[in-house]
N, C-alpha and C positions, 0 to 999 in steps of 0.2 A: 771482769774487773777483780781484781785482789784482795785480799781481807782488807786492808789501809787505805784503798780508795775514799776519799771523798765526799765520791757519790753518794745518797744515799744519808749521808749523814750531816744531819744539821747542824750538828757542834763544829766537825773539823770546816765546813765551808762556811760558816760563821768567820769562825780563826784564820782563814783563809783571805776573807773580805778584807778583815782588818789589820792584817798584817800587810796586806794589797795598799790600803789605805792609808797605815801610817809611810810604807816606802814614797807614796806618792807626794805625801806632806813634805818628807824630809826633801825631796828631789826640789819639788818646789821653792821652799828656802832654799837651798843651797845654791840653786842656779838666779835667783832675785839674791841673796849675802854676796855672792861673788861678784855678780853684774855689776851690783853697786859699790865693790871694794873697786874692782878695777876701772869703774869710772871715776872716782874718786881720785885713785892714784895717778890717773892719766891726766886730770886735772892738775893735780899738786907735783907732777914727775919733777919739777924746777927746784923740788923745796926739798932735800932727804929727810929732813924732822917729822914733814906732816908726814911723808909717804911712810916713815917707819910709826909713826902714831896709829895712823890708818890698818895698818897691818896689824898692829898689837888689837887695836880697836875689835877688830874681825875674829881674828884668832881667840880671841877671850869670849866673845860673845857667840861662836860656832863652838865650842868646847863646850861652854855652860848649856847651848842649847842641845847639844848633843848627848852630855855625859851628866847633866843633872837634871834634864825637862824644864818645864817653864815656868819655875817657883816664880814669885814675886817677891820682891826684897820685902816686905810689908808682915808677910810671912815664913821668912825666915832671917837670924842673924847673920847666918854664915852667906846668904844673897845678898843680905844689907851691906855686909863687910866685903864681900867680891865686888858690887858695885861700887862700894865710896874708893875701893881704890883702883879700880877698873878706870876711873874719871880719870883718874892722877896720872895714870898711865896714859891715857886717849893725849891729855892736855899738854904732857908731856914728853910722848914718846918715850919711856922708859921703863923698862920692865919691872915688876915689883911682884916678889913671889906672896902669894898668901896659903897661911895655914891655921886652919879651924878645926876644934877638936869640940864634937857635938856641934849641938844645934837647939835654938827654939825658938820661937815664936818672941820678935824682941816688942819690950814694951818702952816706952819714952824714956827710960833710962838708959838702955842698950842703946836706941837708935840718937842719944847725944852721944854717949863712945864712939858709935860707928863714925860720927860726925867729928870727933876729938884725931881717932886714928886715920881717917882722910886726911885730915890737918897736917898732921905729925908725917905720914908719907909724903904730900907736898914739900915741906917745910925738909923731909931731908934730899929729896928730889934737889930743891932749889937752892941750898947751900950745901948740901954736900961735893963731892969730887967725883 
């Protein structure tokens, strides 16, 4: 065996396990998020609104699970603020870009904002053009 083998070494087959172990997690959602998009869609295939709601639905919550782990809105603002308008988007099938500059841990002030700019995203959703 080679100098970098493996073998032998507790650290790299450690790092090995678990790098084993998160592809299998990821495989797992992926194939349960998809199952259940495409059942979904195949339900609603009559409706275009919900099947593109659905899709944004998916698409937003396979990004965040993939490109920022599995914060909870609870603990952070910038999760607080992707989910209230992540809703907006689900309910209404329309896209809504969000950007956040930092982050922290929101306390009952923050999380009535989060609750104010839900609002204010619906509200230009539903009378805007």
């Amino acid at each position: 065996m080679g100098r970098f083998s493996s073998f032998g070494n507790p650290a790299c087959a450690q790092a090995q396990r678990v790098r084993e172990s998160e592809r299998a997690d990821i495989a797992a959602h992926l194939h349960d998020s998809v199952l259940q998009a495409l059942t979904l869609i195949r339900a609603s295939a009559e409706d275009p609104a919900r099947v593109r709601a659905i899709a944004l639905t998916e698409e937003r919550e396979l990004r965040a699970w993939l490109y920022t782990g599995h914060s909870q809105a609870a603990d952070s603002l910038e999760s607080a603020v992707t989910e209230g308008v992540g809703g907006v988007e689900s309910r209404y099938g329309v896209p809504i870009s969000v950007v956040v500059v930092g982050d922290m841990r929101p306390g009952p002030g923050e999380l009535a904002l989060v609750a104010a700019l839900a609002e204010a995203c619906q509200n230009a959703v539903r009378h805007g053009a």
